[in-house]
Backbone bond lengths (Angstrom), bond angles and torsions (degrees), N, CA, C in turn:
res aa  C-N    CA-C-N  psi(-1)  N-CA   C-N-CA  omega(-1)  CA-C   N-CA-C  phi
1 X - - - 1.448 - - 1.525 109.03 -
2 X 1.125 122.29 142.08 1.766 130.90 -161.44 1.348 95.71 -116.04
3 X 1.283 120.63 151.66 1.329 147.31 -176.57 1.936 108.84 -23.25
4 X 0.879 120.52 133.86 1.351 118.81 152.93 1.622 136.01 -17.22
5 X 1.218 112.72 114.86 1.581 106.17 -171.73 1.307 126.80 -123.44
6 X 1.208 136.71 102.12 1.366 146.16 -156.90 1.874 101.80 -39.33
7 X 1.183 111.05 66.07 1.848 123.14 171.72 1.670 119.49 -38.84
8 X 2.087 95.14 -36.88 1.591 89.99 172.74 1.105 124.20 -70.74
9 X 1.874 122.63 4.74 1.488 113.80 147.01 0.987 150.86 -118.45
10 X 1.643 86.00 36.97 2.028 106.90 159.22 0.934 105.70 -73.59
11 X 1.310 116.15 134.07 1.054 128.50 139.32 1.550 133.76 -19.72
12 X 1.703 108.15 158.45 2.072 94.23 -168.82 1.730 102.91 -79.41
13 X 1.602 113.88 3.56 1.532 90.85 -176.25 1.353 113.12 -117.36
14 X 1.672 105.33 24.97 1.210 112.68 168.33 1.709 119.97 -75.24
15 X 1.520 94.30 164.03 1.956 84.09 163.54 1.503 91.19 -163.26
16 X 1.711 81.70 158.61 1.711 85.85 -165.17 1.928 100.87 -143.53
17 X 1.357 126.58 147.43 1.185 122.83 -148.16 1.896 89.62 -119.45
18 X 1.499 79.05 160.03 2.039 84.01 -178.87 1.435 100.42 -127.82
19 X 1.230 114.75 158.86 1.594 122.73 172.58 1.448 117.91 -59.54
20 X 1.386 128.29 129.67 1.239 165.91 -157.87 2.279 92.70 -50.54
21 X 1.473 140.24 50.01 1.133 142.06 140.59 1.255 113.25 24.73
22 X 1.269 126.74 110.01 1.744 117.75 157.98 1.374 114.46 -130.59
23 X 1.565 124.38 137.72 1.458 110.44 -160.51 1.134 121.46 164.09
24 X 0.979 168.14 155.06 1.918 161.88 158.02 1.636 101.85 -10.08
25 X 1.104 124.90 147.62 1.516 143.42 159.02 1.604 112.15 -43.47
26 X 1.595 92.41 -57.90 1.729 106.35 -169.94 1.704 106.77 -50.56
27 X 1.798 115.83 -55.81 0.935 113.50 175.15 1.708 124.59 -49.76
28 X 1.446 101.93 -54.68 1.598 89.73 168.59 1.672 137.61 -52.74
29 X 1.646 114.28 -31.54 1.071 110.77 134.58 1.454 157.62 -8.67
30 X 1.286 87.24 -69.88 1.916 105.98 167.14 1.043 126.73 -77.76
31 X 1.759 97.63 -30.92 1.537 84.51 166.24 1.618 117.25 -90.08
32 X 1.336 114.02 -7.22 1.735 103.69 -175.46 1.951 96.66 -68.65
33 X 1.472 101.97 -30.42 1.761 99.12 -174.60 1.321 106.25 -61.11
34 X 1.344 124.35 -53.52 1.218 134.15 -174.49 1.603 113.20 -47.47
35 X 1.642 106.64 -44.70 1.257 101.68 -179.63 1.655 128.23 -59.87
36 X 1.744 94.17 -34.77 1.438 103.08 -170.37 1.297 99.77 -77.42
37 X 1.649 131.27 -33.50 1.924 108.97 -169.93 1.613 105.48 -71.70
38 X 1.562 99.29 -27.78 1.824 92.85 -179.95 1.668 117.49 -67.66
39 X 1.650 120.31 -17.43 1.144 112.47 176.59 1.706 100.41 -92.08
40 X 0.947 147.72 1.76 1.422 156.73 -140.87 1.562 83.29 -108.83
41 X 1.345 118.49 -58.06 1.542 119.14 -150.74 1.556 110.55 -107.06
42 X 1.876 88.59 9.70 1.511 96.45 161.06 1.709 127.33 85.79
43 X 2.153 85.28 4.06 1.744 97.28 -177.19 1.836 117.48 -72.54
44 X 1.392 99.58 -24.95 1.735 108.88 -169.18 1.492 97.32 -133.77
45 X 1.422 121.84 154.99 1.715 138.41 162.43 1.129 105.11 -63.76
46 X 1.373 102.40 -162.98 1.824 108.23 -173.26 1.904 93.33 -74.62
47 X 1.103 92.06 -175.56 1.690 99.70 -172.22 1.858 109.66 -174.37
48 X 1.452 84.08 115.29 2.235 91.86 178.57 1.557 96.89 -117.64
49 X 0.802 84.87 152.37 1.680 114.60 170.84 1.302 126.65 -167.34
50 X 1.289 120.89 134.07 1.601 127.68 164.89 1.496 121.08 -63.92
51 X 0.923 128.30 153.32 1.651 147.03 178.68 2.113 125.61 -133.93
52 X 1.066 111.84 110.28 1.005 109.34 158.24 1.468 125.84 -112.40
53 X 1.582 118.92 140.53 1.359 133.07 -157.51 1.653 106.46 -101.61
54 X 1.196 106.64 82.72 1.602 117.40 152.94 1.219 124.42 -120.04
55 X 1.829 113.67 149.09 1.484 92.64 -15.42 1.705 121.59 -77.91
56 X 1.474 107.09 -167.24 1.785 111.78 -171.94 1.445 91.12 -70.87
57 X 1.478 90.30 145.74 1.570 131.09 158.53 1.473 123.25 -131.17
58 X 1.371 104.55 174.64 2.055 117.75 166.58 1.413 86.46 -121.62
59 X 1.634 93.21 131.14 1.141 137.27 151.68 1.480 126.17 -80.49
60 X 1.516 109.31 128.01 1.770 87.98 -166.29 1.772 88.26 -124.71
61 X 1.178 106.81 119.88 1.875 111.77 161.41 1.768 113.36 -22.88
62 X 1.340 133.50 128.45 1.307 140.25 162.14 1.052 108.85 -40.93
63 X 1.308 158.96 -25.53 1.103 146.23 138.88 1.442 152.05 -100.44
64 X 1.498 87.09 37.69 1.708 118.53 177.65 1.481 99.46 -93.13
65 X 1.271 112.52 95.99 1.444 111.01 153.11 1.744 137.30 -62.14
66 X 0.884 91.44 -18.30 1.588 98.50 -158.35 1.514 114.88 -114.10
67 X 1.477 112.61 98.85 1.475 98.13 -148.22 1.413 109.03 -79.20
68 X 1.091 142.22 142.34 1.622 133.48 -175.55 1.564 119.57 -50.82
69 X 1.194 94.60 134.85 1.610 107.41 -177.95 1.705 115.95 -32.56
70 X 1.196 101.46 -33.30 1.727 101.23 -148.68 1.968 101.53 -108.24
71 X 1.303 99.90 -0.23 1.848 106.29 -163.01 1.512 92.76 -89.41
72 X 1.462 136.39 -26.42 1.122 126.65 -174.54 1.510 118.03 -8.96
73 X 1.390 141.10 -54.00 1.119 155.99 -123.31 1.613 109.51 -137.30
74 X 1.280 119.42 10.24 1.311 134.93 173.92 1.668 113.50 -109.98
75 X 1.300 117.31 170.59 1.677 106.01 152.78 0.856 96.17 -99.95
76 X 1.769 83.20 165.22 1.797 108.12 179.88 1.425 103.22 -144.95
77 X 1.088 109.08 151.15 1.788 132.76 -151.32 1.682 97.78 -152.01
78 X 1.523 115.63 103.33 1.607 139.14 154.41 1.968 103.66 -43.92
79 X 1.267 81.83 117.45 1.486 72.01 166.59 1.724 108.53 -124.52
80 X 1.492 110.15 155.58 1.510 122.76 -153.32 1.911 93.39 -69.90
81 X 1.202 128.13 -22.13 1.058 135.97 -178.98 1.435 117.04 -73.29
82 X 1.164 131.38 175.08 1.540 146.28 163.31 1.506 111.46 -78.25
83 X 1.436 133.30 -176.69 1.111 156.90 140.19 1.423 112.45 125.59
84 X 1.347 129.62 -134.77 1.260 144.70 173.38 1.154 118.56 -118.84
85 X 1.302 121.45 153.43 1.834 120.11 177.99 0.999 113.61 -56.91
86 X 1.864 111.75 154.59 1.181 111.97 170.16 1.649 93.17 -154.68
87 X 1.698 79.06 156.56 1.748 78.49 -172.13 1.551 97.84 -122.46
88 X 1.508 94.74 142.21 1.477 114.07 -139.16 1.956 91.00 -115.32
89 X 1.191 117.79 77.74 1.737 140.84 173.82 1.817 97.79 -137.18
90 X 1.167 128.03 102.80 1.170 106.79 136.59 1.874 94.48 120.51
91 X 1.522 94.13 26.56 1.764 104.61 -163.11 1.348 98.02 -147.66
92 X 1.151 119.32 -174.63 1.508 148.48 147.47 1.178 141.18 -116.50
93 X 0.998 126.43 149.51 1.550 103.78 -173.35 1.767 97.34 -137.67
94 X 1.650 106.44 143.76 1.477 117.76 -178.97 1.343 109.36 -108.71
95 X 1.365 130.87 172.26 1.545 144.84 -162.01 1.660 94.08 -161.46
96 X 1.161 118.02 122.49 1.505 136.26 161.50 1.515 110.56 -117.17
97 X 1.043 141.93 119.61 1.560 151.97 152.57 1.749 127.91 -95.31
98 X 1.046 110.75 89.29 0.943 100.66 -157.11 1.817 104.88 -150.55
99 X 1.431 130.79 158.91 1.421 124.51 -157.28 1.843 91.01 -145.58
100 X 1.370 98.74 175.08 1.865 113.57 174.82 0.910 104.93 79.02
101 X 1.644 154.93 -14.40 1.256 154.30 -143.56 1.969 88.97 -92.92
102 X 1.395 105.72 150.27 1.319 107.77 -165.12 1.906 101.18 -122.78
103 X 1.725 106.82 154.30 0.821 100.90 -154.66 1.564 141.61 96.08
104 X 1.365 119.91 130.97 1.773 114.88 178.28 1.465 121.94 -66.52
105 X 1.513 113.70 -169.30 1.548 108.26 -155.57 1.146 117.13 -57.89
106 X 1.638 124.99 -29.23 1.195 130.54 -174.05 1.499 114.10 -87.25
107 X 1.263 126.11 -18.36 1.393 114.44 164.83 1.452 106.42 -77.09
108 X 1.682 122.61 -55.46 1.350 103.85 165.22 1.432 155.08 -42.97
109 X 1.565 115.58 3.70 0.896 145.32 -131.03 1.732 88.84 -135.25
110 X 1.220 125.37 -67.20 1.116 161.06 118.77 1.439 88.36 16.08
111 X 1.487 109.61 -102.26 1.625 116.39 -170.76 1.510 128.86 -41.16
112 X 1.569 108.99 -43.78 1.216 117.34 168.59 1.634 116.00 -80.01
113 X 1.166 111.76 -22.92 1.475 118.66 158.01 1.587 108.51 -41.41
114 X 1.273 135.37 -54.12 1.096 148.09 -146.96 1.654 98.06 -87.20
115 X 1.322 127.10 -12.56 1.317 109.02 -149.98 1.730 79.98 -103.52
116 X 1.171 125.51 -24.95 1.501 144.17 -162.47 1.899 85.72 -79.70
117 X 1.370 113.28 -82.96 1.168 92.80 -177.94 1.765 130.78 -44.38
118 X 1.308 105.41 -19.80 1.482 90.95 -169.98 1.343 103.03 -90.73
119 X 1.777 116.50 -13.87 1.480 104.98 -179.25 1.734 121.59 -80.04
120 X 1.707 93.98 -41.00 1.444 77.81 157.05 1.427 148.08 -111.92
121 X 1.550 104.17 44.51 1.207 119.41 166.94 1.926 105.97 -85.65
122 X 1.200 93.16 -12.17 1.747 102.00 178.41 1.825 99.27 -60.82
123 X 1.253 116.65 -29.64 1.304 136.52 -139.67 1.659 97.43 -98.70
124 X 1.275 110.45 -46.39 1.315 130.27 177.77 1.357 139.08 104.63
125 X 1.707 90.79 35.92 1.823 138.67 -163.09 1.562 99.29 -102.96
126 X 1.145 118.34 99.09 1.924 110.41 164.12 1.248 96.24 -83.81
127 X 1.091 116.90 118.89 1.712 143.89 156.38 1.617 110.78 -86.06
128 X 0.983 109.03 127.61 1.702 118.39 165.67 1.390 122.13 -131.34
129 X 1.749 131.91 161.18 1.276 111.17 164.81 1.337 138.26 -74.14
130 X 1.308 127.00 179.61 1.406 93.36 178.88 1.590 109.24 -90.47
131 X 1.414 81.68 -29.14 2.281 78.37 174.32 1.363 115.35 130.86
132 X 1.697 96.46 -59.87 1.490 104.46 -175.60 2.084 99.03 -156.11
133 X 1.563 102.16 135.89 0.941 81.80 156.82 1.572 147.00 -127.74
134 X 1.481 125.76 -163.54 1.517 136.80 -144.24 1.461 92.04 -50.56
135 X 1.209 112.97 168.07 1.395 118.78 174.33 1.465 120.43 -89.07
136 X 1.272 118.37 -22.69 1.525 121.91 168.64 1.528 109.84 -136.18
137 X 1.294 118.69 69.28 1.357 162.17 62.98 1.907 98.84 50.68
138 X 1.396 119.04 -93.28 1.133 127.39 151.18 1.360 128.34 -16.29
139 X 1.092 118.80 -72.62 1.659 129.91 165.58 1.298 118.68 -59.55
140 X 1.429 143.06 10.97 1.393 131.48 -170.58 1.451 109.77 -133.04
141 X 1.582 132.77 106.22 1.716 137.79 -164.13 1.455 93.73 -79.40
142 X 1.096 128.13 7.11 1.667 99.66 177.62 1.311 107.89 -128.96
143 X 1.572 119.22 133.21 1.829 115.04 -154.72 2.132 91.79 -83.28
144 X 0.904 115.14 0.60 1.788 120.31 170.77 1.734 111.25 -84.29
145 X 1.727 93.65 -39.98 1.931 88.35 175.40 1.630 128.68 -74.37
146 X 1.472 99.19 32.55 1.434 89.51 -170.19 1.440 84.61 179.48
147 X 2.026 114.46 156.50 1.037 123.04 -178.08 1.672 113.72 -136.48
148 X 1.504 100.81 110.95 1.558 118.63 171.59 1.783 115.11 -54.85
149 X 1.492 118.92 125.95 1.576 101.63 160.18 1.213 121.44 -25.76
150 X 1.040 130.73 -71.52 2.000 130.39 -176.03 1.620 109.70 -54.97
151 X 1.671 115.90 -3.31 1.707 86.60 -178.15 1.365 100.49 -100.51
152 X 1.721 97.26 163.49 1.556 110.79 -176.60 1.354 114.71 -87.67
153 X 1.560 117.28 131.30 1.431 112.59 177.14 1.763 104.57 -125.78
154 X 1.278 115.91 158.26 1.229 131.20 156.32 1.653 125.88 -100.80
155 X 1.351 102.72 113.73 1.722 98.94 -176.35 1.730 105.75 60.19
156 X 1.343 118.32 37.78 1.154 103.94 153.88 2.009 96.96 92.76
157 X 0.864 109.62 -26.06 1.991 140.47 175.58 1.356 93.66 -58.51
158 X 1.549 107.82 129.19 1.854 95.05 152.60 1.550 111.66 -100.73
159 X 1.398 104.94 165.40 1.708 94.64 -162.97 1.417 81.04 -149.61
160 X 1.877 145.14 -30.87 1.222 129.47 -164.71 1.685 85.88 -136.80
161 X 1.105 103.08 122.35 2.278 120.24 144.42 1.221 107.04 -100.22
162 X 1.529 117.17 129.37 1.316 134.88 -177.05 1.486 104.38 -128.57
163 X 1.400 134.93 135.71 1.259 137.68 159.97 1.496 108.92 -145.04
164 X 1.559 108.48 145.63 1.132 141.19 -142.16 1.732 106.39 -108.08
165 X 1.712 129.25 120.31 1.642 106.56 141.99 1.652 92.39 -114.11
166 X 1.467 96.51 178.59 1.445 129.88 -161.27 1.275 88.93 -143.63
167 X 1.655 119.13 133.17 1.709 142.14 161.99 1.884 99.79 -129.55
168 X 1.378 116.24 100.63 1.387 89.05 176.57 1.662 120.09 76.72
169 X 1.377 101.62 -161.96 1.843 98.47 177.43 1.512 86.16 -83.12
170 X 1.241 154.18 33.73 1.583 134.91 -174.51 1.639 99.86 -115.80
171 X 1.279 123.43 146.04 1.144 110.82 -171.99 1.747 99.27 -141.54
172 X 1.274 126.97 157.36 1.768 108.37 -178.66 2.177 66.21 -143.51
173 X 1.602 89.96 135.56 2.030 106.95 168.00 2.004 97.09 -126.01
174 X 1.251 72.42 116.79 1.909 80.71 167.95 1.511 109.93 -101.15
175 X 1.339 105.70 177.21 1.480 92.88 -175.69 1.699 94.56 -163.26
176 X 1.419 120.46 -177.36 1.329 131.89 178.61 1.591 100.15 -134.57
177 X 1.769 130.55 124.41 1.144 109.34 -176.75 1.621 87.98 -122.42
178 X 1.200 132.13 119.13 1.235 133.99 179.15 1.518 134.24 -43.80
179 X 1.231 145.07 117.42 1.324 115.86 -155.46 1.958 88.24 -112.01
180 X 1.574 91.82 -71.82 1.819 101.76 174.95 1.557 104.20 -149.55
181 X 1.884 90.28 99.22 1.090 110.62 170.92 1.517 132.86 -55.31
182 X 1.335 101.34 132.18 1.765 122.86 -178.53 1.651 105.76 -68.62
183 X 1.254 114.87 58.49 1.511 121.80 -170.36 1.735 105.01 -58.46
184 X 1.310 103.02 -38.48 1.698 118.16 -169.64 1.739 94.74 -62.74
185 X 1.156 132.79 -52.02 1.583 146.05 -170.15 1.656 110.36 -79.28
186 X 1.648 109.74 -28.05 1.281 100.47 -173.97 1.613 95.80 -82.03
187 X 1.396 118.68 -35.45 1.767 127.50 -170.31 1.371 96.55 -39.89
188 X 1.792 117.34 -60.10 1.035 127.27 -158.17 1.385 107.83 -64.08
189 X 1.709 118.35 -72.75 1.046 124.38 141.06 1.809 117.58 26.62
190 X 1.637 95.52 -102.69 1.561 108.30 -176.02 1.414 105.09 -124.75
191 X 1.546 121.29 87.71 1.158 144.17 -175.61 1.528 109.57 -58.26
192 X 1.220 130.77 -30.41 1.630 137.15 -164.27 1.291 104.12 -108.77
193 X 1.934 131.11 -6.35 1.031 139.64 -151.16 1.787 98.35 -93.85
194 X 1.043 104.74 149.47 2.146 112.67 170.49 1.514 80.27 -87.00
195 X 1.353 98.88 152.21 1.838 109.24 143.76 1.606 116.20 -118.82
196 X 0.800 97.88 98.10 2.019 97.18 -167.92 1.820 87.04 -86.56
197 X 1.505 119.51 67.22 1.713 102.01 -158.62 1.745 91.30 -127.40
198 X 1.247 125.54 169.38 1.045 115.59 164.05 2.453 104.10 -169.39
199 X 1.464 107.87 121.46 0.871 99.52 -144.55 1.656 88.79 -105.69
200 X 1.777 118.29 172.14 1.343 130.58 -150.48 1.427 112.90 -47.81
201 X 1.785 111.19 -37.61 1.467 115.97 -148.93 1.345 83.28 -87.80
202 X 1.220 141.29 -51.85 1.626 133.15 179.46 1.328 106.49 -37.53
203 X 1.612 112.68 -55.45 1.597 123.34 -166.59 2.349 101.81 -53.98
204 X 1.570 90.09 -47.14 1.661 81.24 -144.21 1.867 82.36 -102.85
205 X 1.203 140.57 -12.32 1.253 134.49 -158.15 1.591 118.68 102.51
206 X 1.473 121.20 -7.65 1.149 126.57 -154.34 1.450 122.75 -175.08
207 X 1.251 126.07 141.00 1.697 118.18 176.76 1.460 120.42 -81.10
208 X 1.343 95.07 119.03 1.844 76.72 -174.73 1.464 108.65 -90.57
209 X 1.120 128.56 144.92 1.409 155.66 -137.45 1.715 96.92 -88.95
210 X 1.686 116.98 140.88 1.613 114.79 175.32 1.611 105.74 -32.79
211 X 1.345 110.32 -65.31 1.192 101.08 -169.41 1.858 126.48 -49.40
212 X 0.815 113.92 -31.43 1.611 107.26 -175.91 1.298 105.37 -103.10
213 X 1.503 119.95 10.42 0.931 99.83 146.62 1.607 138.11 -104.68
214 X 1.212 102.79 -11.96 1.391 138.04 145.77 1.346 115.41 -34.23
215 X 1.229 115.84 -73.98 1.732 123.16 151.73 1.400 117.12 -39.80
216 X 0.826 137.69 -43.91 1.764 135.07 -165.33 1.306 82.46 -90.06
217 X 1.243 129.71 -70.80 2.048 117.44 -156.68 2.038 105.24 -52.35
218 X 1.592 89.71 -30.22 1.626 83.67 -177.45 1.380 121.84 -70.90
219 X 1.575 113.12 -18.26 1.326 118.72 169.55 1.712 131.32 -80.57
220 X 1.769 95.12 -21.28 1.087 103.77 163.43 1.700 108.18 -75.21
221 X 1.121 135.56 -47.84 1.178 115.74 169.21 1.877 137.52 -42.86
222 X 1.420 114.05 -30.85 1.226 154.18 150.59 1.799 100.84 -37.98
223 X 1.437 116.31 -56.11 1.496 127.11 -171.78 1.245 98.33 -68.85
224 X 1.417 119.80 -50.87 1.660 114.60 -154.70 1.630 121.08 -102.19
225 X 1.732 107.19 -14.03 0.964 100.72 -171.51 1.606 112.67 -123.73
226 X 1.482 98.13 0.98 1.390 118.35 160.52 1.756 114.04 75.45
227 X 1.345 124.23 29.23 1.241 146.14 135.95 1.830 125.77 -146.43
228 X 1.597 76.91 177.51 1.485 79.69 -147.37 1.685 109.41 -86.12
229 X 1.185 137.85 178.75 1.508 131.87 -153.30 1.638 93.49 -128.52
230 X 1.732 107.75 122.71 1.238 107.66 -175.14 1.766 106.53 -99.50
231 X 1.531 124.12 154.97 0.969 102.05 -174.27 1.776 99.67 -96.69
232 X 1.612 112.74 173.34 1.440 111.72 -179.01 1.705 100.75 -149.80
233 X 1.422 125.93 130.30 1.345 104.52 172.52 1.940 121.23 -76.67
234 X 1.386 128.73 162.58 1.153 159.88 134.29 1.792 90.56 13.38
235 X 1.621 98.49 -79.18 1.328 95.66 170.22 1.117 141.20 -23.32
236 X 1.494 122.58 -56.61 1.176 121.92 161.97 1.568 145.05 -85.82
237 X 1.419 96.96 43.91 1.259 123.30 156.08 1.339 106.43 -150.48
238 X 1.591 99.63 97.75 2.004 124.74 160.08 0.985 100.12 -51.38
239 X 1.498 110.58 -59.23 1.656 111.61 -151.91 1.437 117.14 -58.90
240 X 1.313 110.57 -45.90 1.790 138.16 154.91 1.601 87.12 -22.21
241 X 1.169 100.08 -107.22 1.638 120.81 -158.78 1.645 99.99 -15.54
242 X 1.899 88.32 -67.37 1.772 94.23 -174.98 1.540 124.68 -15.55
243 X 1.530 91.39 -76.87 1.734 125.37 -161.90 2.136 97.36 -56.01
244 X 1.295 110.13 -58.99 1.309 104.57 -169.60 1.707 105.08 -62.49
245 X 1.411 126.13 -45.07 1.416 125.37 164.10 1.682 96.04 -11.92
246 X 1.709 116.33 -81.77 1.310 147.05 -163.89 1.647 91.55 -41.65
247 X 1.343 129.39 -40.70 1.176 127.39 -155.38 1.238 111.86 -100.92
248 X 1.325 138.52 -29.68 1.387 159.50 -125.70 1.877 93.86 -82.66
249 X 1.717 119.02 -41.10 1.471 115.05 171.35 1.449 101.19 -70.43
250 X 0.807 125.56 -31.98 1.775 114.38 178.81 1.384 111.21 -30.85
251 X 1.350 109.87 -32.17 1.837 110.83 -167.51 1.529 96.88 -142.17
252 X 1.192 120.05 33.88 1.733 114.27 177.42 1.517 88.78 -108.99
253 X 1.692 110.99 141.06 1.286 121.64 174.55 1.712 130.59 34.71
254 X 1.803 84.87 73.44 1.391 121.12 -154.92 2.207 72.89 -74.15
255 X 1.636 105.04 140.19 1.469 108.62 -175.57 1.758 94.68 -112.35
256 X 1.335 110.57 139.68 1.467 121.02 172.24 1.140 122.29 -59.03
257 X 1.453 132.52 112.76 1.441 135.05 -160.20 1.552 122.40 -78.05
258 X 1.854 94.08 -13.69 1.465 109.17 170.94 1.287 100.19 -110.43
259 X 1.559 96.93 172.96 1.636 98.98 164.28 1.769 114.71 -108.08
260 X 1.157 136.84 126.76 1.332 140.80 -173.40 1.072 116.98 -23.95
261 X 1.431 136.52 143.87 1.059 121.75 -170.59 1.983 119.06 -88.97
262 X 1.136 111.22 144.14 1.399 104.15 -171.84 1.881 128.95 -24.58
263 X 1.462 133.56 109.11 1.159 106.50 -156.40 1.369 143.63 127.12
264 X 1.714 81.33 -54.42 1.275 128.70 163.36 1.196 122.06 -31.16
């Protein structure tokens, strides 16, 4: 990676990628917020990066009230996004920031959908949507027990949960891409839950490593948005670092909204 490059004068249809994150949930958090108000107000281009969650936590959608029966005894980390929990051992997780994309949630959804399939079809993963989703949808705490139109499945398998916020035209989509699922932790986890799930190393023989996958999503970006993704370190975004620092209690020692159940 080469010296630092003044990014606030890329252009808006640039995008530029960061080194592969490992670290608490909360922190990744703050910084995915951080990323999106700084592209909002027009300080940074689009921006991907990978994340790994150490140690593991559940993640619970911003508007999941109800924390699952069985997580008592885990951490848990709010995330600025929508969906359902997910517990983040045995996965990856992606960050897209990015604005101008045309169309409501499901075409956007749609577009960045596309960049996922084409990256890891580099890999030798056919990803598809699912189409439509489950019918009680509503009723199910874990974003793996159930399948949204926009998520990607293999053979019918889910393998990617993606959820979306929106500030303005600025939009930041996180996602969960399965690598080798913690089936033993999710059972426990969400005991009443299906897992219709199936994760990379089952799919391809093997886990493929941050880096290539890093490489393949960046090429899918390359496919869909019709340039290419430069990389930049951490470093050169202060402001980044700064602001999520500022943010990082926003989602530290997420508190149980129920109380356990007797027993418990």
């Amino acid at each position: 990676m080469g010296p630092c490059l003044d990014i606030t004068l890329s252009g808006t249809g640039s995008w530029y990628s960061l080194p592969t994150v490992y670290g608490p949930g909360s922190e990744h958090m703050a910084r995915d917020e951080a990323l999106l108000e700084l592209h909002r107000v027009g300080r940074i281009p689009s921006i991907f990066y990978l994340s790994v969650w150490t140690p593991p936590a559940l993640s619970l959608g911003y508007h999941q009230r109800r924390v699952p029966a069985g997580t008592w005894d885990v951490p848990q980390v709010k995330r600025p996004t929508g969906g359902r929990a997910v517990w983040h051992r045995g996965d990856i997780t992606y960050t897209l920031v990015t604005s101008g994309l045309q169309g409501g949630i499901l075409q956007t959804y749609a577009q960045l959908s596309q960049v996922l399939i084409h990256g890891l079809a580099q890999l030798g993963v056919d990803l598809a949507p699912t189409g439509a989703r489950d019918g009680n949808y509503q009723n199910r705490e874990s974003c793996f027990a159930h399948r949204a139109a926009v998520d990607l499945c293999w053979q019918g398998y889910k393998v990617i949960g993606s959820a979306q916020l929106r500030r303005g035209q600025a939009l930041l989509q996180q996602g969960s891409i399965l690598l080798e699922p913690d089936y033993a932790q999710l059972a426990a986890l969400f005991p009443s839950a299906p897992l219709p799930i199936k994760g990379l190393k089952e799919i391809l023989g093997y886990s493929p490593t941050p880096e290539a996958l890093h490489a393949a999503i960046g090429l899918g970006i390359r496919a869909v948005f019709g340039t290419a993704v430069a990389a930049v370190a951490w470093e050169c975004l202060p402001e980044a670092q700064k602001r999520s620092s500022c943010l990082d209690r926003q989602f530290t020692g997420l508190e149980n909204t129920q109380s356990p159940p007797e027993g418990g």
